[in-house]
C-alpha positions as a printed Julia matrix, in Angstrom:
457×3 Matrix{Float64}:
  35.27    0.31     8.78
  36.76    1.67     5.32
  35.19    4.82     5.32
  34.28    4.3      1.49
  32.43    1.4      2.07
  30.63    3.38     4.94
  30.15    6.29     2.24
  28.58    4.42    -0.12
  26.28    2.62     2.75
  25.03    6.05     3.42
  24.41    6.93    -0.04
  22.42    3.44    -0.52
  19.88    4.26     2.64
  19.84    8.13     1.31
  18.3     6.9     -1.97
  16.0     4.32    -0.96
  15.13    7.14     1.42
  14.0     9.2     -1.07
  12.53    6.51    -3.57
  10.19    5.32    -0.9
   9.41    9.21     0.46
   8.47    9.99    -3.62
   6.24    6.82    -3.68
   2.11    7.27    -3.1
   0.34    4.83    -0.91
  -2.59    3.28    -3.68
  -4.05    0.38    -2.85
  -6.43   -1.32    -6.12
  -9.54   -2.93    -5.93
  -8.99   -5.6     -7.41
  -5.38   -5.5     -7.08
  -4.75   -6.92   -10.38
  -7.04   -6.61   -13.48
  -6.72  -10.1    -15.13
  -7.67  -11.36   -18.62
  -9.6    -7.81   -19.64
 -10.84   -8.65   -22.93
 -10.49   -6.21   -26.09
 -13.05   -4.02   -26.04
 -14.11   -4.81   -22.28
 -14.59   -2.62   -19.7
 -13.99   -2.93   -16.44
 -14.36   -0.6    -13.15
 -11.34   -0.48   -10.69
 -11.37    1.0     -7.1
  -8.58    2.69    -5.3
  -7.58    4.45    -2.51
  -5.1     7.01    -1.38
  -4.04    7.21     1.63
  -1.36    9.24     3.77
  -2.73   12.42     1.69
  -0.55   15.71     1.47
  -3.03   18.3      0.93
  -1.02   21.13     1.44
   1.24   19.64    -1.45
  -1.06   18.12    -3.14
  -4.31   18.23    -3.95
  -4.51   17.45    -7.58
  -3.58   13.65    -8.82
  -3.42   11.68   -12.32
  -4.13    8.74   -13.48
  -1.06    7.21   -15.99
  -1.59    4.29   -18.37
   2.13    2.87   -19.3
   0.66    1.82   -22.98
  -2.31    3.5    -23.89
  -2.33    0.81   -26.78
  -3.13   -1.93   -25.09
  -5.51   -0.2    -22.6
  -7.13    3.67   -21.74
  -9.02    4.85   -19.34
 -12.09    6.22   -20.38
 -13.51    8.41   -17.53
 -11.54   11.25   -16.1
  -7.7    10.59   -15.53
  -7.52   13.66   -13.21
  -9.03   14.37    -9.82
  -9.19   16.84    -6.69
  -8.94   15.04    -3.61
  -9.86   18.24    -1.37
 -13.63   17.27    -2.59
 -15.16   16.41     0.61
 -17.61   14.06    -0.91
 -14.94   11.62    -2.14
 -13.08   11.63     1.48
 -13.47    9.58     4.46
 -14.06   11.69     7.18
 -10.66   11.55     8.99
  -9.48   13.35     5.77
  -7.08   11.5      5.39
  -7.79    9.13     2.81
  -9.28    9.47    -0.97
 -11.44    6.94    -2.46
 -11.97    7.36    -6.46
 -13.18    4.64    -9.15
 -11.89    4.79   -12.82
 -12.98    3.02   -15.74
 -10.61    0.34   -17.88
 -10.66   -0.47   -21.65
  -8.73   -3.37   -23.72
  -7.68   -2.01   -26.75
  -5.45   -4.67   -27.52
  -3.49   -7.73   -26.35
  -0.58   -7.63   -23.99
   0.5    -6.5    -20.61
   0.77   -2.53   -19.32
   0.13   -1.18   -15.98
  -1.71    1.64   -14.0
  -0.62    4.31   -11.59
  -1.24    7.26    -9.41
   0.87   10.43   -10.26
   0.99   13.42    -7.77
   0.54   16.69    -9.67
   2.49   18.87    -6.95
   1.42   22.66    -6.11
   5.39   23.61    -6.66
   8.22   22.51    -8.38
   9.28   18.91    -6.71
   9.75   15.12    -8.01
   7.69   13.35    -9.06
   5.67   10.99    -6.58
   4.14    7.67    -8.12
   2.0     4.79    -6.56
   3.53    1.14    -6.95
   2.08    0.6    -10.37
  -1.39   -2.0    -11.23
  -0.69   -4.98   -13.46
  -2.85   -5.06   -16.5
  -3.53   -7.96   -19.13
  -5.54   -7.77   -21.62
  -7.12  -10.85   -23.55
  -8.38  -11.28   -26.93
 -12.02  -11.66   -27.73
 -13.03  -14.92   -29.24
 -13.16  -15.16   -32.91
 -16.19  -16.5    -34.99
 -14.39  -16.4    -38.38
 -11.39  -18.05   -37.17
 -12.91  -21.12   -36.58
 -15.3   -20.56   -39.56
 -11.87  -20.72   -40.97
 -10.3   -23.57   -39.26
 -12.98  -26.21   -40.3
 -13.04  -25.32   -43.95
  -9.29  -26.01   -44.38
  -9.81  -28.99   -42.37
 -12.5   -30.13   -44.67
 -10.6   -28.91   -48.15
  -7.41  -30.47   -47.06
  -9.12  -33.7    -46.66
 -11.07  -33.32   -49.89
  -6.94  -32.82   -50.96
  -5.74  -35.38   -49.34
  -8.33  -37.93   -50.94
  -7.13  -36.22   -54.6
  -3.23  -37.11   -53.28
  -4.37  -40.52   -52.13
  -5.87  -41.1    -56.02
  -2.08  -39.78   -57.3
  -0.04  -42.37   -54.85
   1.63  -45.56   -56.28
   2.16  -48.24   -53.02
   5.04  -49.89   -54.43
   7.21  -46.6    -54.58
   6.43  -46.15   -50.89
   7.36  -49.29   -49.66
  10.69  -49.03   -52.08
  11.23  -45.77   -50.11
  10.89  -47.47   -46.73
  12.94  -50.35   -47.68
  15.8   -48.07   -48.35
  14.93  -45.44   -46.03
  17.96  -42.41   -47.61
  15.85  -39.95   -48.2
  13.11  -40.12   -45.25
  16.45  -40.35   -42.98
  17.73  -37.18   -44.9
  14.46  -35.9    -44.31
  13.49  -36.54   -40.63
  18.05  -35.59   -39.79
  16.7   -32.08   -41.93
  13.38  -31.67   -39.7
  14.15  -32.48   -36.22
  18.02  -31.87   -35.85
  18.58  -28.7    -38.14
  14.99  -26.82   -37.54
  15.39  -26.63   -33.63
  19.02  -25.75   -33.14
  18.43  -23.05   -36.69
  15.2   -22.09   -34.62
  17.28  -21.83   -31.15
  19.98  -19.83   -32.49
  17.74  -17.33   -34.15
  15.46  -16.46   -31.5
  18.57  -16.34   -29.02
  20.39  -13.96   -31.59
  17.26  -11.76   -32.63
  15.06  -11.73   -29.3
  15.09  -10.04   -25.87
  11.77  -11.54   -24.75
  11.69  -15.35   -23.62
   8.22  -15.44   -24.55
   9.41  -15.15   -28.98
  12.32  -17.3    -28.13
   9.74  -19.96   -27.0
   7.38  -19.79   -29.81
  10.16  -20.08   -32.56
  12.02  -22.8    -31.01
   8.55  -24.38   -30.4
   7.25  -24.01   -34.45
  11.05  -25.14   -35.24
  10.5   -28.57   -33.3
   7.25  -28.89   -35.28
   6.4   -32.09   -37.66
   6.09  -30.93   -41.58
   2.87  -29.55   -42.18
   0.32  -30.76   -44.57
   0.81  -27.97   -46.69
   4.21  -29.38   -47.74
   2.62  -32.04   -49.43
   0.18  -29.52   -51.91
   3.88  -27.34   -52.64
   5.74  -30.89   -53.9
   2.77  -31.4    -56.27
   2.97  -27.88   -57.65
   6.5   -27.98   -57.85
   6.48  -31.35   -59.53
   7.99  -33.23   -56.73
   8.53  -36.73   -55.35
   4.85  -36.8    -53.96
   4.96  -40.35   -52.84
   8.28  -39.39   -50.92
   6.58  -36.2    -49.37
   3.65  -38.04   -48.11
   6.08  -40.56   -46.69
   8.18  -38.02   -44.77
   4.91  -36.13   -43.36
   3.57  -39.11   -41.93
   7.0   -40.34   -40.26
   7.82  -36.94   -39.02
   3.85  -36.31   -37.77
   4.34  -39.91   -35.83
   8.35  -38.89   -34.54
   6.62  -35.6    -33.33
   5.03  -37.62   -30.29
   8.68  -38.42   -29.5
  10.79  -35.37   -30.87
   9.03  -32.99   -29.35
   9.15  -33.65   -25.97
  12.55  -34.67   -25.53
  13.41  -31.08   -27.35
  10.95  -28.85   -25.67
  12.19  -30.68   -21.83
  16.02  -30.32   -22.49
  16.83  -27.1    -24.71
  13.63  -25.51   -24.29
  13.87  -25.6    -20.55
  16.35  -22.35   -21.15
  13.48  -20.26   -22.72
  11.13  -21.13   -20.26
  10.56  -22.52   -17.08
   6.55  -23.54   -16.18
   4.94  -26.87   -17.16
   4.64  -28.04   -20.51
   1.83  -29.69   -21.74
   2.54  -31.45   -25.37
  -0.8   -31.88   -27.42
  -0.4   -35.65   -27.79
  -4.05  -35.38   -28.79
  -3.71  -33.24   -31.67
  -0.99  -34.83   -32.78
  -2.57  -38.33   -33.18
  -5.68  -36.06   -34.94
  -3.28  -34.65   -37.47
  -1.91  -38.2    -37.78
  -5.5   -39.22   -39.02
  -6.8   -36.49   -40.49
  -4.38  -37.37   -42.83
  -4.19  -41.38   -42.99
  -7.99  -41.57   -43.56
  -8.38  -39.32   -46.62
  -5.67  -40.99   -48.07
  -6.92  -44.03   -47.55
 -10.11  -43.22   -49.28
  -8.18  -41.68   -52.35
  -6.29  -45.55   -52.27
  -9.55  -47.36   -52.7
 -10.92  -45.13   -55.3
  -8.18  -45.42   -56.94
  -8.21  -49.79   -56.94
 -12.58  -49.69   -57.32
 -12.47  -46.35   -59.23
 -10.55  -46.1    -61.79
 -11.96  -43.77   -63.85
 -12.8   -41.25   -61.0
  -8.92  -41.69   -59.66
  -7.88  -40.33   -63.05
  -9.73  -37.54   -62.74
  -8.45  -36.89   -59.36
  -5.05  -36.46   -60.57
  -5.99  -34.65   -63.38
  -6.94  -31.84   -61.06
  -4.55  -32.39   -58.44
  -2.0   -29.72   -59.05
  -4.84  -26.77   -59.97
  -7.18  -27.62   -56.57
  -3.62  -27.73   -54.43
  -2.94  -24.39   -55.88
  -6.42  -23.15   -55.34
  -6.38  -24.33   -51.5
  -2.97  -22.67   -50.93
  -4.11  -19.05   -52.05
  -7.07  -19.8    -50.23
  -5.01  -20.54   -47.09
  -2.71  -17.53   -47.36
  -6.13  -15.05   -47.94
  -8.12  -16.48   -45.53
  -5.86  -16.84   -42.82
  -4.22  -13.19   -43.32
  -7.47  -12.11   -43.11
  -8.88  -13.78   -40.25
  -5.54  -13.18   -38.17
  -5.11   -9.5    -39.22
  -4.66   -9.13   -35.46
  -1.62  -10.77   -35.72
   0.17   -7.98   -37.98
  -0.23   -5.21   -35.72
   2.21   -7.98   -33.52
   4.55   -7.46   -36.02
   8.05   -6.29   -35.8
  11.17   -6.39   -38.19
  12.75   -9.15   -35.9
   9.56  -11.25   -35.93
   9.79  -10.98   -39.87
  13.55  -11.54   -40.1
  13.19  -14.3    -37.57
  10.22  -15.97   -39.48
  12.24  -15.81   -42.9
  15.42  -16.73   -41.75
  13.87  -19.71   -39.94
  12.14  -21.15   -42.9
  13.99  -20.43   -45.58
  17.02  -21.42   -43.9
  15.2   -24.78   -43.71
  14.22  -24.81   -47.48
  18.36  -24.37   -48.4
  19.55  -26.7    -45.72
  17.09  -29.4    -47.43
  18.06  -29.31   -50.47
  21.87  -29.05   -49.65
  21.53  -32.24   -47.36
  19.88  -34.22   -50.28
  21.81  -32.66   -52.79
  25.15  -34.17   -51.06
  23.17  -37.14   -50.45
  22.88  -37.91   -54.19
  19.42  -38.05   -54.34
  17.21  -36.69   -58.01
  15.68  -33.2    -58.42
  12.28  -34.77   -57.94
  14.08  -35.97   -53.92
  15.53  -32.71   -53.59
  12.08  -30.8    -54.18
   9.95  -33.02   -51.67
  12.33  -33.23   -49.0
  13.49  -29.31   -48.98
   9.87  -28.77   -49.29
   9.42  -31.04   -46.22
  11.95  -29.13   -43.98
  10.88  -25.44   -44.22
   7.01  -26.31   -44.11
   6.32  -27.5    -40.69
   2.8   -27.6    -38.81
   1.95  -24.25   -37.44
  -1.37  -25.86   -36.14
   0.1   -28.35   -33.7
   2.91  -25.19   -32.44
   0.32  -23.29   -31.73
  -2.23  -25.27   -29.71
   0.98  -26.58   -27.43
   1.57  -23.23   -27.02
  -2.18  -22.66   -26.22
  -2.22  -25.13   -23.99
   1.27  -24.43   -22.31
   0.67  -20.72   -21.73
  -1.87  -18.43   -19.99
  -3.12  -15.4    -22.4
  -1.87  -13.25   -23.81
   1.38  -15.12   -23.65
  -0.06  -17.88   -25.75
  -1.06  -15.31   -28.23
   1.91  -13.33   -27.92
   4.13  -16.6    -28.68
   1.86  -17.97   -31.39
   2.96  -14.76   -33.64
   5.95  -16.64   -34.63
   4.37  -19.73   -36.31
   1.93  -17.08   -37.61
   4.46  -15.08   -39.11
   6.84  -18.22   -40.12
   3.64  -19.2    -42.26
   3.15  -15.98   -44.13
   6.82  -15.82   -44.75
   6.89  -19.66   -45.95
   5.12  -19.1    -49.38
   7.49  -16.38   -50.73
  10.15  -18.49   -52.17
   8.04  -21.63   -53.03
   5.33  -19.22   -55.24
   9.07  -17.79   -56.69
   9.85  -21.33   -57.84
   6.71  -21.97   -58.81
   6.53  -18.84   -61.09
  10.21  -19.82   -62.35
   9.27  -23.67   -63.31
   6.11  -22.33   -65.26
   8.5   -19.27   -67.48
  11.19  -22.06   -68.24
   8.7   -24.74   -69.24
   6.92  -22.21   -71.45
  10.34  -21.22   -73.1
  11.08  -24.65   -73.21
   7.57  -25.17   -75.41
   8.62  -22.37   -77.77
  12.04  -23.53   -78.42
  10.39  -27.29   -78.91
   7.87  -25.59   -81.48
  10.24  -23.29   -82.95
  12.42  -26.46   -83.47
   9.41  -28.95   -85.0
   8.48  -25.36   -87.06
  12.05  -25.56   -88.42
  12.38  -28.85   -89.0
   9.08  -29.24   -91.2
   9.75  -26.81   -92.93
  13.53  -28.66   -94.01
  11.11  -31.27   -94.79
   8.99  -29.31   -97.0
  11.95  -28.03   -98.83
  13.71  -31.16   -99.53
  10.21  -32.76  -100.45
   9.65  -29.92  -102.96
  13.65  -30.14  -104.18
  12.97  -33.51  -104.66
   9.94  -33.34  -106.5
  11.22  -30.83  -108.93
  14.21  -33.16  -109.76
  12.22  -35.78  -110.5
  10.28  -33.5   -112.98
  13.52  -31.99  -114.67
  14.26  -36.06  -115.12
  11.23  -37.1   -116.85
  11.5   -34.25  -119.18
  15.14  -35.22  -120.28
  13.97  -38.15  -122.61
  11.45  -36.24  -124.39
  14.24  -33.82  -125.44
């Protein structure tokens, strides 16, 4: 044998020699502490065995993140207190106390506090999870956007005109634009982000998961504000929200079985409720607008100013009833976020740009791309994953929807300073020409004045 290869045999056994001799025989009762809510306590067991009290007789308790849990009762202990040991001496029986501070995953272990200056000895370390607590205001939260969108979606339903729907789906350009933009560009753009910008499989899957998303129903209230192609808007949501039963799937089971590798479960379910949460209410805005006239009207008069209202309310609400979520936050789940929608808000408008289509087509379906349904990512998510992982993931459709508004309000805030210049140089220009008017009227009278005196002279 090369002697080398024997060398480095030797050297192999010599460490895992040592690794194992430095290693403290802990067993946990439980041996794993699973779903520990925030703020929950929870009492753990353990014993040491194999004791070394002439090394040893002081040990400490270690918490890997002391964010996401602490121990609250003494991390220290003597195990040469004859109370605590069995009476072959041999072993040490102690209880400690758990907290959740906050979601995620950190372990426990046993460190040796030797007598002399030696390495340091470690138990094999206790798996921790910690859960978050249920929230009251978030679903306080969740059913009064459900019932304001719907009141909004009865307004957009008053604002629609049939026969410009049906001349979009007889020549389908811009919905095709549209649904190419939303379920070919978002994934791969969402893909090649999270592969670029994360370590952890568990962000990879929740971008690529909000990036094979339908468009969300917020997409529609933006196109309004930003005087778009409404009727084109609410055309694409409701063919993307129906494709999503297809799309998503056959994304998730082919490129998303690289990020992950458990069972899937797609919220057909919520899907078909987003589908009609949002046919109903527009169906109701249809027939008030055939029966009701005069209340339609008024439903359109106040369209833009109640969207507007329901989007800050969104963005406020939400922020504050996910504040959790920031403390989640790092500069690659922002960058990630941003990139990912705003990315799909240029790719829109370039596709329909090229495409040919008007400004009013280029709003609604750019619109249409970078807003996508956070909801429906993160219940499949929910539903897909045990916590905290679900919670962990969701932080990217979280994030993506803070980060959506940012550009869109910029826009917004852009459209309303050129139409007000426009106004001023439209009454600056009716100012000047009156007042031509007014001079040529008084020009003309005073001619006419010089001419009737000429006779009399």
């Amino acid at each position: 044998m090369c002697p080398v290869v024997l060398l480095a045999m030797i050297s192999s056994f010599l460490l895992l020699f040592v690794e194992l001799a430095a290693t403290i025989s802990v067993s946990f009762v439980p041996g794993y502490v699973s779903k520990l809510k925030v703020g929950e306590k929870k009492n753990v067991s353990f014993s040491i065995t194999d004791l070394k009290p002439a090394k040893h007789d002081y040990y400490e308790l270690l918490v890997a993140d002391p964010s996401i849990a602490t121990i609250v009762t003494s991390k220290i202990f003597n195990v040469t207190e004859l109370e605590s040991r069995q009476t072959n001496g041999e072993t040490f029986n102690g209880t400690f106390t758990l907290e959740g501070r906050f979601l995620g995953y950190t372990d426990v272990q046993v460190k040796a506090l030797p007598k002399y200056d030696s390495e340091d000895e470690k138990s094999n370390p206790l798996q921790i999870s910690v859960v978050r607590k249920e929230n009251k205001l978030n679903t306080v939260f969740i059913a009064s956007v459900a019932i304001l969108v719907s009141l909004s979606y009865i307004n957009m339903g008053c604002a629609l005109d049939l026969r410009v729907i049906k001349g979009v789906l007889k020549r389908p350009v811009a919905p095709a634009v549209g649904f190419s933009c939303q379920y070919l560009m978002m994934p791969l753009i969402a893909y090649g982000i999270g592969q670029l910008l994360f370590d952890t499989p568990i962000l990879k899957l929740g971008l690529f998961v909000f990036g094979c998303s339908p468009g969300g129903g917020a997409s529609n209230m933006w196109t309004v504000l930003l005087k778009g192609n409404l009727n084109l808007s609410v055309t694409m949501t409701f063919i993307s929200t129906l494709a999503a039963l297809v799309m998503m799937p056959l994304w998730i089971f082919t490129l998303g079985k690289t990020l992950f590798s458990g069972t899937t479960k797609i919220p057909f379910t919520n899907i078909f409720i987003s589908l009609v949460s949002m046919v109903i209410p527009l169906g109701i805005g249809l027939l008030i607008q055939k029966y009701l006239p005069k209340v339609a009207t008024f439903g359109r008069r106040i369209l833009a100013p109640t969207c507007l209202i329901l989007i800050i309310y969104i963005v406020a609400f939400g922020t504050y009833a996910n504040l959790y979520m920031f403390k989640l936050f790092t500069w690659h789940t922002v960058v990630a976020a941003l990139t990912n929608v705003w990315f799909g808000f240029l790719f829109g408008a370039l596709a329909t740009c090229f495409s040919g289509r008007p400004v009013e087509d280029v709003i609604a379906i750019a619109v249409e791309t970078g807003i996508q349904n956070s909801g429906i990512a993160i219940v499949l998510l929910g539903f897909s994953l045990q916590q905290p992982d679900a919670d962990l993931a969701s932080v990217m459709p979280v994030a993506a929807s803070i980060m959506m508004p940012i550009p869109l309000l910029m826009l917004y805030v852009f459209q309303k300073i050129r139409a007000c210049c426009s106004r001023r140089e439209t009454i600056d220009s009716e100012s000047l020409i009156s007042e031509n008017k007014y001079k040529q009227s008084v020009e003309s009278a005073t001619n006419e004045g010089y001419d009737s005196i000429a006779p009399m002279n």
